[in-house]
N, CA, C and O atoms as CSV, one atom per row, in Angstrom:
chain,resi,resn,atom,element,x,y,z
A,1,UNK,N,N,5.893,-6.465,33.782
A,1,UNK,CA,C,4.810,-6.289,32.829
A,1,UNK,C,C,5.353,-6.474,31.423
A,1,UNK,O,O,6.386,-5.875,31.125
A,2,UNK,N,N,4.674,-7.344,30.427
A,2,UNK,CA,C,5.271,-7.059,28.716
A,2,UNK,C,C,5.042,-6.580,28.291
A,2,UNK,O,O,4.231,-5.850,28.861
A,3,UNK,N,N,5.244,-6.282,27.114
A,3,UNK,CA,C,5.283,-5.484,26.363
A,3,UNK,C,C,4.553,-5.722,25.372
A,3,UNK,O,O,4.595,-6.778,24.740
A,4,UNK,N,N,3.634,-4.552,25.074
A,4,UNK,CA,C,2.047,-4.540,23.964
A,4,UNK,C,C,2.994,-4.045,22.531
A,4,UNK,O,O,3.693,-3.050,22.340
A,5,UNK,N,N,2.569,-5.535,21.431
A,5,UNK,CA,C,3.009,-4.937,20.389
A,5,UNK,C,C,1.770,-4.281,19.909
A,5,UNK,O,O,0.795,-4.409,20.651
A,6,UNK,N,N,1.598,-3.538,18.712
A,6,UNK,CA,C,1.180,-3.122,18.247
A,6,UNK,C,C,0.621,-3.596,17.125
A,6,UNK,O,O,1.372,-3.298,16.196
A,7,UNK,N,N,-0.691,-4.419,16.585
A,7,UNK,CA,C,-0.543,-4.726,15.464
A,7,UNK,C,C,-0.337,-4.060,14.101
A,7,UNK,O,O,-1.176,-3.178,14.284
A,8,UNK,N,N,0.121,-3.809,12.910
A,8,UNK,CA,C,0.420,-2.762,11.821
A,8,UNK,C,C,1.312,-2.015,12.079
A,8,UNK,O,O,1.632,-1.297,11.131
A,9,UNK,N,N,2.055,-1.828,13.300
A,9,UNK,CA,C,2.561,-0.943,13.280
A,9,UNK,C,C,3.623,0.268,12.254
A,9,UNK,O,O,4.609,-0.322,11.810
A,10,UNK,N,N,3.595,1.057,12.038
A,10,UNK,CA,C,4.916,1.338,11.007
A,10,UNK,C,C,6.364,0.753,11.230
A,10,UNK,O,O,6.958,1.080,12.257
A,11,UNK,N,N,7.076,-0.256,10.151
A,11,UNK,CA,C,8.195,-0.728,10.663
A,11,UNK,C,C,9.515,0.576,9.764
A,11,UNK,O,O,9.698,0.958,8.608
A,12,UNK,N,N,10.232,0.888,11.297
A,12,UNK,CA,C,11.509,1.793,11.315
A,12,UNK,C,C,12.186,2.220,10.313
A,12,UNK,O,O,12.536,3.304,9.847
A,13,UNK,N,N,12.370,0.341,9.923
A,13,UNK,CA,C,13.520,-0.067,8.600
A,13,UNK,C,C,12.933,0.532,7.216
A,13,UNK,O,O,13.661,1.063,6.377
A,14,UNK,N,N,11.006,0.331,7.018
A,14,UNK,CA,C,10.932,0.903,5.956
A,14,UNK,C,C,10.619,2.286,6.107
A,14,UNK,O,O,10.395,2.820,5.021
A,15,UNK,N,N,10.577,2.643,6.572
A,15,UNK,CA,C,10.213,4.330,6.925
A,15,UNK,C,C,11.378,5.139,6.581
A,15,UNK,O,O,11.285,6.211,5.983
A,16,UNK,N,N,12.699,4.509,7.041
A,16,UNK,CA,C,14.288,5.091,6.812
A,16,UNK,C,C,14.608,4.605,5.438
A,16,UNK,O,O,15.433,5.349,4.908
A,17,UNK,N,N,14.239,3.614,4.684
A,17,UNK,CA,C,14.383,3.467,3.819
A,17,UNK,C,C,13.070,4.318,2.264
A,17,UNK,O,O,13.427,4.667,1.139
A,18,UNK,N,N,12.170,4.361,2.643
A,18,UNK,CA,C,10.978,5.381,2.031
A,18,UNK,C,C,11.814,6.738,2.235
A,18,UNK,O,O,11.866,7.337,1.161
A,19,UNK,N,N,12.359,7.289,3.072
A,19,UNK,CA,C,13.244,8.661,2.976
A,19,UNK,C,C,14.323,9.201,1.725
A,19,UNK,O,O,14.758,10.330,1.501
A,20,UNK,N,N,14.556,7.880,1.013
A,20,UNK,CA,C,15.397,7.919,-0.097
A,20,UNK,C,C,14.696,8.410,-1.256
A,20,UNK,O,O,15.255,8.735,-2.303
A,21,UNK,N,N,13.200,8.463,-0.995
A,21,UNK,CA,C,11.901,8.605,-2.793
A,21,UNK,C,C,11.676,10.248,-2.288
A,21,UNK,O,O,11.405,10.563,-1.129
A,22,UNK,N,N,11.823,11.061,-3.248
A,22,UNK,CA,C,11.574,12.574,-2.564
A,22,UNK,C,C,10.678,13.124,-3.648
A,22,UNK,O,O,11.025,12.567,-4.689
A,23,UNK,N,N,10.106,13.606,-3.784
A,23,UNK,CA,C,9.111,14.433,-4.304
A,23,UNK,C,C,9.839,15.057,-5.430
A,23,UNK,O,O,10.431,16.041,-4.989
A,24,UNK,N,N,10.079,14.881,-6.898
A,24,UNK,CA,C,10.677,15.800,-7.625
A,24,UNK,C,C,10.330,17.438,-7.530
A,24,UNK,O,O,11.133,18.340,-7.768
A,25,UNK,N,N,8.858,17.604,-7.099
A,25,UNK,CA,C,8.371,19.225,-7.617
A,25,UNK,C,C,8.630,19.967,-5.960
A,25,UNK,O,O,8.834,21.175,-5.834
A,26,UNK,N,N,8.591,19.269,-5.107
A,26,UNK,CA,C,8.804,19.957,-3.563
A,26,UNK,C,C,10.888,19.499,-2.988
A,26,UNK,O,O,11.718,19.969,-2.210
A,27,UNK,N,N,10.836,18.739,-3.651
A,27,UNK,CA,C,12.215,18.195,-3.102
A,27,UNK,C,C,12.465,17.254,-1.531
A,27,UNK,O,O,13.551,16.787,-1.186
A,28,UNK,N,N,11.401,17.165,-0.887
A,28,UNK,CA,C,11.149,16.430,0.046
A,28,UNK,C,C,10.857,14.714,-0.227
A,28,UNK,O,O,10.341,14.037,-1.116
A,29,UNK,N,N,11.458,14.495,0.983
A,29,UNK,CA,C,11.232,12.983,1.063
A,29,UNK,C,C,9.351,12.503,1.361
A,29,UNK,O,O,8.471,13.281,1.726
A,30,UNK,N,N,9.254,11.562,1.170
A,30,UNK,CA,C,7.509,10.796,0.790
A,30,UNK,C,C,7.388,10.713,2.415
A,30,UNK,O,O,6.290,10.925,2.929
A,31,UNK,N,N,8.505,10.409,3.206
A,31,UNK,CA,C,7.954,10.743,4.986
A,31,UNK,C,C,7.800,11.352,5.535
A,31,UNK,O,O,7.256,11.272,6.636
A,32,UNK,N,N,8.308,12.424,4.886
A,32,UNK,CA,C,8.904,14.093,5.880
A,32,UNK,C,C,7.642,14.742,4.998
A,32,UNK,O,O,7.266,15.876,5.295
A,33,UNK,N,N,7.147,14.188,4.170
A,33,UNK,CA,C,5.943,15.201,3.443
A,33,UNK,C,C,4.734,14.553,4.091
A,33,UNK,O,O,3.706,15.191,4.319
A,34,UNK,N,N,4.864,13.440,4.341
A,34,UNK,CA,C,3.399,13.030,5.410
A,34,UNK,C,C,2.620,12.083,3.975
A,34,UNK,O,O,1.421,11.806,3.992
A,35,UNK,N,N,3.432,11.737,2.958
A,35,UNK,CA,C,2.811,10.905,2.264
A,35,UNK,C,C,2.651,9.322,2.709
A,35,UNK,O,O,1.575,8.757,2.516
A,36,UNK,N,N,3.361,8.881,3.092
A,36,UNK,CA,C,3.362,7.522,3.784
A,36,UNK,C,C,2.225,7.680,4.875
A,36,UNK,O,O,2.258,8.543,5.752
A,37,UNK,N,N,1.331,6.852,4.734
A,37,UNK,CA,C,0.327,6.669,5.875
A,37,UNK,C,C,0.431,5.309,6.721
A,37,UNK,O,O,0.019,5.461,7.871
A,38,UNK,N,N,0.891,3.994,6.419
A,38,UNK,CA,C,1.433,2.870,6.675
A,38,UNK,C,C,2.474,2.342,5.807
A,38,UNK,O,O,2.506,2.546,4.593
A,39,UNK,N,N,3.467,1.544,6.570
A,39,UNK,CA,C,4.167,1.005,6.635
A,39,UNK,C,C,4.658,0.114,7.218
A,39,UNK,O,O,5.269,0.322,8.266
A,40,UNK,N,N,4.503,-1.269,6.624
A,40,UNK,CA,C,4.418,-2.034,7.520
A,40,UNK,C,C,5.413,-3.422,6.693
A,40,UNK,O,O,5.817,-3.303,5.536
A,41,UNK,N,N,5.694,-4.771,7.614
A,41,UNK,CA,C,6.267,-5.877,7.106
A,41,UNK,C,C,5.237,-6.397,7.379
A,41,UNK,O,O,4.267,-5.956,7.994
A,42,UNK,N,N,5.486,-7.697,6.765
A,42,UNK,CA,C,4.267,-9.065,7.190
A,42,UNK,C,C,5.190,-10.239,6.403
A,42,UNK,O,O,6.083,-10.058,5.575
A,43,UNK,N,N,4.632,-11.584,6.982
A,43,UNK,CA,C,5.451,-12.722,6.575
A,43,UNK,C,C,5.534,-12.587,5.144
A,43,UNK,O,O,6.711,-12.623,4.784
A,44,UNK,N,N,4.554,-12.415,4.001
A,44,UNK,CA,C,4.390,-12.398,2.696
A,44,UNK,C,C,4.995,-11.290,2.101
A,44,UNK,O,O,4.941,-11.239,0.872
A,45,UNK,N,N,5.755,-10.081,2.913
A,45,UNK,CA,C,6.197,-8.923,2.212
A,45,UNK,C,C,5.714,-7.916,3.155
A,45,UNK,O,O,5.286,-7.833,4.305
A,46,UNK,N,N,6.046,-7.012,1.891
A,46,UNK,CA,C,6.101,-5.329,2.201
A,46,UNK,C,C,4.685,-4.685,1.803
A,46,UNK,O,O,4.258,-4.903,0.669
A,47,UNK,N,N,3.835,-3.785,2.826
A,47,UNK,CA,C,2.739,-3.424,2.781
A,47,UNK,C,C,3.176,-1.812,2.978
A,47,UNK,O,O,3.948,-1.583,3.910
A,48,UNK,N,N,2.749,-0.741,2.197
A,48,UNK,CA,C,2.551,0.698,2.301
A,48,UNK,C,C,0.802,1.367,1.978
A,48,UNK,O,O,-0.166,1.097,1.266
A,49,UNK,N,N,1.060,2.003,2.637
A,49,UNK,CA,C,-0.548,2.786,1.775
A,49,UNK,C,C,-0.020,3.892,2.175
A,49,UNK,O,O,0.394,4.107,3.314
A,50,UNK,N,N,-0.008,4.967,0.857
A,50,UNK,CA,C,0.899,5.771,0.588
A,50,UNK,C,C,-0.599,6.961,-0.154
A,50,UNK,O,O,-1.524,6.386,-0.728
A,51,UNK,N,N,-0.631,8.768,-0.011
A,51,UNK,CA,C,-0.929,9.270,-0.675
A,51,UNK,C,C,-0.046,10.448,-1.487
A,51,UNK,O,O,1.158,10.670,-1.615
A,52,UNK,N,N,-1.287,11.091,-1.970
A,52,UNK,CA,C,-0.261,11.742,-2.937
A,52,UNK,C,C,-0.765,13.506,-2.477
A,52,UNK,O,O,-1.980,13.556,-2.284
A,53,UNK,N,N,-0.162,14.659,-2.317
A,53,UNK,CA,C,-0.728,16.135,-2.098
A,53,UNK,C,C,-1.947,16.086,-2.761
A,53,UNK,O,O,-2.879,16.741,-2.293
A,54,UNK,N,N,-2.140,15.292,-3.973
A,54,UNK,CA,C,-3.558,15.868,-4.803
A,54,UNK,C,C,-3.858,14.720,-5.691
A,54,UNK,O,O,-3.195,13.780,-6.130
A,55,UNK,N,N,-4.878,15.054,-5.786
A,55,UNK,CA,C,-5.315,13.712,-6.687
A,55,UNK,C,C,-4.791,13.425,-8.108
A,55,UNK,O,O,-4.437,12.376,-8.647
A,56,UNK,N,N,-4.880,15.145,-8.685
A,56,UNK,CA,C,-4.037,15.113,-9.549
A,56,UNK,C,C,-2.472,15.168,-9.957
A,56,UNK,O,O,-1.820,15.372,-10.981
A,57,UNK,N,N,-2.198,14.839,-8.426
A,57,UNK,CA,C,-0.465,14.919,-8.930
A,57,UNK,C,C,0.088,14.077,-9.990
A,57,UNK,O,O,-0.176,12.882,-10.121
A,58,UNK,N,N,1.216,15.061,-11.075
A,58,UNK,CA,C,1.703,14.525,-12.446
A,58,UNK,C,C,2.745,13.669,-12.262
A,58,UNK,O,O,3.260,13.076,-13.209
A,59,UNK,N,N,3.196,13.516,-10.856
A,59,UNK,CA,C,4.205,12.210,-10.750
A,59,UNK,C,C,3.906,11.674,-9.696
A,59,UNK,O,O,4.669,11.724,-8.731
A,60,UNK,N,N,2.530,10.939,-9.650
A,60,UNK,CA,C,2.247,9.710,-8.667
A,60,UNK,C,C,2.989,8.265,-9.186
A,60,UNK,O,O,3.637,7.515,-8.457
A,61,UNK,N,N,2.694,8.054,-10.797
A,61,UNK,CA,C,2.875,6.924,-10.984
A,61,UNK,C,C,4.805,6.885,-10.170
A,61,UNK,O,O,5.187,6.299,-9.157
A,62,UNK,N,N,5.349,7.489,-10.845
A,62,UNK,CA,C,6.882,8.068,-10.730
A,62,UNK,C,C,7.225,7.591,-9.644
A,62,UNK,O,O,7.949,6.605,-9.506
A,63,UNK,N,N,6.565,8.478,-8.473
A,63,UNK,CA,C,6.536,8.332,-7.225
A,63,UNK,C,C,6.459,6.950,-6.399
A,63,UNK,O,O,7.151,6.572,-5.453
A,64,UNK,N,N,5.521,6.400,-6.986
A,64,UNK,CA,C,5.237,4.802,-6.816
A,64,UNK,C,C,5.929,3.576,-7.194
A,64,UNK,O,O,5.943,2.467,-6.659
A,65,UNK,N,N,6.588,4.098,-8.401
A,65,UNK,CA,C,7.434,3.117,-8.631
A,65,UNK,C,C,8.998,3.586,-8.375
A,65,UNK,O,O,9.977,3.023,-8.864
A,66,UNK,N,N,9.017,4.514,-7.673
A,66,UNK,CA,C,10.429,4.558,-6.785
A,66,UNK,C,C,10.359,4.189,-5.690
A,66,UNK,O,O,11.441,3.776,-5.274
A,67,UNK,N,N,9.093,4.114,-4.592
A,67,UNK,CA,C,9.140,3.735,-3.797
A,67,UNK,C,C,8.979,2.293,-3.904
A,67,UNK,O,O,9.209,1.712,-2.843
A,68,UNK,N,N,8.488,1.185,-5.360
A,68,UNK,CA,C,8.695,0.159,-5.030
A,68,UNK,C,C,10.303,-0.778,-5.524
A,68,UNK,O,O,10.519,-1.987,-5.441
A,69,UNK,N,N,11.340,0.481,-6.102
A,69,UNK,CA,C,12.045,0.525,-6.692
A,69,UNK,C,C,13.544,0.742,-5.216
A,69,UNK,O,O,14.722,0.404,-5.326
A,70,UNK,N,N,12.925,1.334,-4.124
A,70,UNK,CA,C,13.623,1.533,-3.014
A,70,UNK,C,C,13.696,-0.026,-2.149
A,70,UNK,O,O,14.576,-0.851,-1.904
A,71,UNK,N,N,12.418,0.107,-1.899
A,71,UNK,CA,C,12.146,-1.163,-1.164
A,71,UNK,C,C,12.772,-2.741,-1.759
A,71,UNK,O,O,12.749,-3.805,-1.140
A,72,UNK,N,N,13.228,-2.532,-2.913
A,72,UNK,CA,C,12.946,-4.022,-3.721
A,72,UNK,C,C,15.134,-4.042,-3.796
A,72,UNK,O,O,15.905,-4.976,-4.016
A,73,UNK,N,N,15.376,-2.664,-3.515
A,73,UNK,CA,C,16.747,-2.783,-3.410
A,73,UNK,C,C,17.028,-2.979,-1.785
A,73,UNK,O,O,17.822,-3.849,-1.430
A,74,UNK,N,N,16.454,-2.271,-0.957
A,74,UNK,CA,C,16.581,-2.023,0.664
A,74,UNK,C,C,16.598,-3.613,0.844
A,74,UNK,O,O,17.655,-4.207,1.057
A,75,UNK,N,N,15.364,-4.267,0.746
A,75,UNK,CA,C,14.464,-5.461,1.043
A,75,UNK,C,C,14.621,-6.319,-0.101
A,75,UNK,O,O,13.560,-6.522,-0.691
A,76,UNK,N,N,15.904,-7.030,-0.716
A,76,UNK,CA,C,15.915,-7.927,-2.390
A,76,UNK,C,C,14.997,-8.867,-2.145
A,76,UNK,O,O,14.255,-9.306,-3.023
A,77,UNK,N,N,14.968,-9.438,-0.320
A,77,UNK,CA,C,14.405,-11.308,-0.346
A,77,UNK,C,C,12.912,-11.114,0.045
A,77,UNK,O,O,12.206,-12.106,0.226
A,78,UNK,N,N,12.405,-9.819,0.181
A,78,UNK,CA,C,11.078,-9.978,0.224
A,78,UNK,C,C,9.951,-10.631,-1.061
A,78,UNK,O,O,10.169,-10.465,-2.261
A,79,UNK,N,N,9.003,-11.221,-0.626
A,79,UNK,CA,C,8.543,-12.159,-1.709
A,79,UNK,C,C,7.479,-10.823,-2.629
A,79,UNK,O,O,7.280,-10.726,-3.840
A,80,UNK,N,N,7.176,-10.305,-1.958
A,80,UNK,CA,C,5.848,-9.146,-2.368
A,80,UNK,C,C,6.088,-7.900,-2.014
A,80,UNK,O,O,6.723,-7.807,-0.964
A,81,UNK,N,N,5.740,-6.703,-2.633
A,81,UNK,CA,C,5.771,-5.239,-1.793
A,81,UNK,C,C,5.060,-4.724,-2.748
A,81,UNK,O,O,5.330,-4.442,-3.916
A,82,UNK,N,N,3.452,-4.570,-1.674
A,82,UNK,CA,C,2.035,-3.923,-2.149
A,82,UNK,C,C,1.829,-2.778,-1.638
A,82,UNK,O,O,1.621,-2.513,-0.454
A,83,UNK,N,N,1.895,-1.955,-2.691
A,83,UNK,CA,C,1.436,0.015,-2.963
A,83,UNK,C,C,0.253,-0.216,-2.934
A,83,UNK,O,O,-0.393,-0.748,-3.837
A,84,UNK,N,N,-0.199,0.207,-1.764
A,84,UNK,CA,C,-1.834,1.036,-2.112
A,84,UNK,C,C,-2.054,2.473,-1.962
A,84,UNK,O,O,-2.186,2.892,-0.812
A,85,UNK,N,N,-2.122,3.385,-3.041
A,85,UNK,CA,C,-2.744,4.949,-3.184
A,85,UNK,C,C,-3.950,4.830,-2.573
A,85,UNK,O,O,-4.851,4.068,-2.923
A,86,UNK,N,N,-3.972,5.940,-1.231
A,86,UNK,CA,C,-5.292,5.963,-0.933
A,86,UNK,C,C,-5.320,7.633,-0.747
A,86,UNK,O,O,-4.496,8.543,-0.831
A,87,UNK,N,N,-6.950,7.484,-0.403
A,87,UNK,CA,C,-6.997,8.924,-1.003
A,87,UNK,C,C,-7.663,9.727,0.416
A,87,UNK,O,O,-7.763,10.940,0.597
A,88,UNK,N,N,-8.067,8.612,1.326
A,88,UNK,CA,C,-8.746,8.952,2.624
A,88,UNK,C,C,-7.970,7.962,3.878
A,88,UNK,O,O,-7.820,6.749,4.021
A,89,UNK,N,N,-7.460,9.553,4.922
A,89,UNK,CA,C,-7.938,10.547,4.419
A,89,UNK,C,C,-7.241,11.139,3.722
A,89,UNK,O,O,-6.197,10.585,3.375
A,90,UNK,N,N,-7.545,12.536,3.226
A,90,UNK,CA,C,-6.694,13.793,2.223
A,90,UNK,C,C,-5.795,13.963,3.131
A,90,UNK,O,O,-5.783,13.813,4.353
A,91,UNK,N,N,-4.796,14.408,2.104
A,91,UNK,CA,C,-3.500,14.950,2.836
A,91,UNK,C,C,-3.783,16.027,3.242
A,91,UNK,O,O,-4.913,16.481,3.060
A,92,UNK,N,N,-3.071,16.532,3.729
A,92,UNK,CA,C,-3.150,17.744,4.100
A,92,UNK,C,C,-1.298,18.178,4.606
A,92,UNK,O,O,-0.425,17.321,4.747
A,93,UNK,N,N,-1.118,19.505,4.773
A,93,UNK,CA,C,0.022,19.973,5.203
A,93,UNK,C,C,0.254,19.753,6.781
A,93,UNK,O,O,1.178,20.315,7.370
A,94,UNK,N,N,-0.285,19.244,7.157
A,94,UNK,CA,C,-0.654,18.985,8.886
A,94,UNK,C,C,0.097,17.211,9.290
A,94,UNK,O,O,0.388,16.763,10.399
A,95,UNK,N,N,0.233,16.513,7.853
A,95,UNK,CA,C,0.642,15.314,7.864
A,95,UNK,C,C,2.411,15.711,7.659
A,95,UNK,O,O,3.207,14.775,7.597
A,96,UNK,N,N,2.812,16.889,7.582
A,96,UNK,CA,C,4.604,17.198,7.291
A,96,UNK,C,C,5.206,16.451,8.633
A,96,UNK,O,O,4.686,16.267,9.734
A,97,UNK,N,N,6.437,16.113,8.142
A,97,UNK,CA,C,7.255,16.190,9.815
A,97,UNK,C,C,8.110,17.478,9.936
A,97,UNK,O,O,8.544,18.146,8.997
A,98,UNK,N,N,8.285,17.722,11.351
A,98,UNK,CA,C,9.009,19.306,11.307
A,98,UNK,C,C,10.150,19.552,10.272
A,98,UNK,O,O,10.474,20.645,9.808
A,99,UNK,N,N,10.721,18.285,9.985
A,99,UNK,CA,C,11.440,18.240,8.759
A,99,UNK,C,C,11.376,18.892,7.603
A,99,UNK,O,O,12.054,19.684,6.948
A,100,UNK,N,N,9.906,18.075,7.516
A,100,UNK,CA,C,9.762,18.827,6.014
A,100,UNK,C,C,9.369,20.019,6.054
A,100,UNK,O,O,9.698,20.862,5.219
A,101,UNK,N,N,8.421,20.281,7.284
A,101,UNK,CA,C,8.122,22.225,7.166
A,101,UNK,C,C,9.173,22.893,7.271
A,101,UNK,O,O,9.085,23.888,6.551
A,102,UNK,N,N,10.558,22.822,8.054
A,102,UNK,CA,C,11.656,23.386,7.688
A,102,UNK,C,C,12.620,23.371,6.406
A,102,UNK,O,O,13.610,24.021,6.071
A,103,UNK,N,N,12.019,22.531,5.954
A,103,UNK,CA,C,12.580,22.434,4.624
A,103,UNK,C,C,11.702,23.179,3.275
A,103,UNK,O,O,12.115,23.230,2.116
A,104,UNK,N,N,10.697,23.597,3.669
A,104,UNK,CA,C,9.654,24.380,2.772
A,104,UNK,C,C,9.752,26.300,3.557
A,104,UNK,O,O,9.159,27.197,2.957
A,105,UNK,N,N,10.510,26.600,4.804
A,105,UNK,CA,C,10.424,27.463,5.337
A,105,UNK,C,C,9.504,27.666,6.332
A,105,UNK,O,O,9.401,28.768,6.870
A,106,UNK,N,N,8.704,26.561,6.693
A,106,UNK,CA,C,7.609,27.099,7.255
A,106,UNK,C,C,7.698,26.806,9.134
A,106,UNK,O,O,6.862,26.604,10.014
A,107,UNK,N,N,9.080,26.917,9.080
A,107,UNK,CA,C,9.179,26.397,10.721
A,107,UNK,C,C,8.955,27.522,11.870
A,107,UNK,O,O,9.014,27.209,13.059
């Protein structure tokens, strides 16, 4: 039997590499906090849709341009790498990996 890819799937490489952008005010990484919602490659580049704890968080921009500041060192020969902030759905604390709730105490 073969094997079903997945289309979109999250790719590995950027997910381990998104672990390097951490949250200045929590100290957590953007994966382990459940901010990354996709992650993906495609022939034309690098695709994320990424949120933020709150709408008003004071270092989204920050945030955004480290993560395209990670990727553009991880990934030099990619032609494109498109941030989209989305806002749906809301984050929530339910998006952590056990990572990060042990890293906030909450394990």
């Amino acid at each position: 039997m073969g094997r079903v890819i997945k289309m979109d799937a999250d790719d590995p490489a950027i997910l381990l590499a998104l672990t390097a952008v951490v949250d200045p005010e929590l100290g957590i990484n953007v994966v382990d906090l459940g901010l990354v919602y996709r992650a993906t490659s495609r022939p034309r580049g690098i695709d994320v849709k990424m949120t933020m704890t709150s709408a008003a968080c004071p270092v989204a921009g920050l945030l955004i341009e480290k993560v395209r500041e990670v990727l553009r060192a991880r990934f030099p020969d990619v032609s494109s790498i498109d941030i989209e902030l989305v806002w749906d759905p809301p984050w929530s604390p339910d998006r952590m990996s056990p990572d990060g709730r042990r890293q906030l105490g909450w394990s």
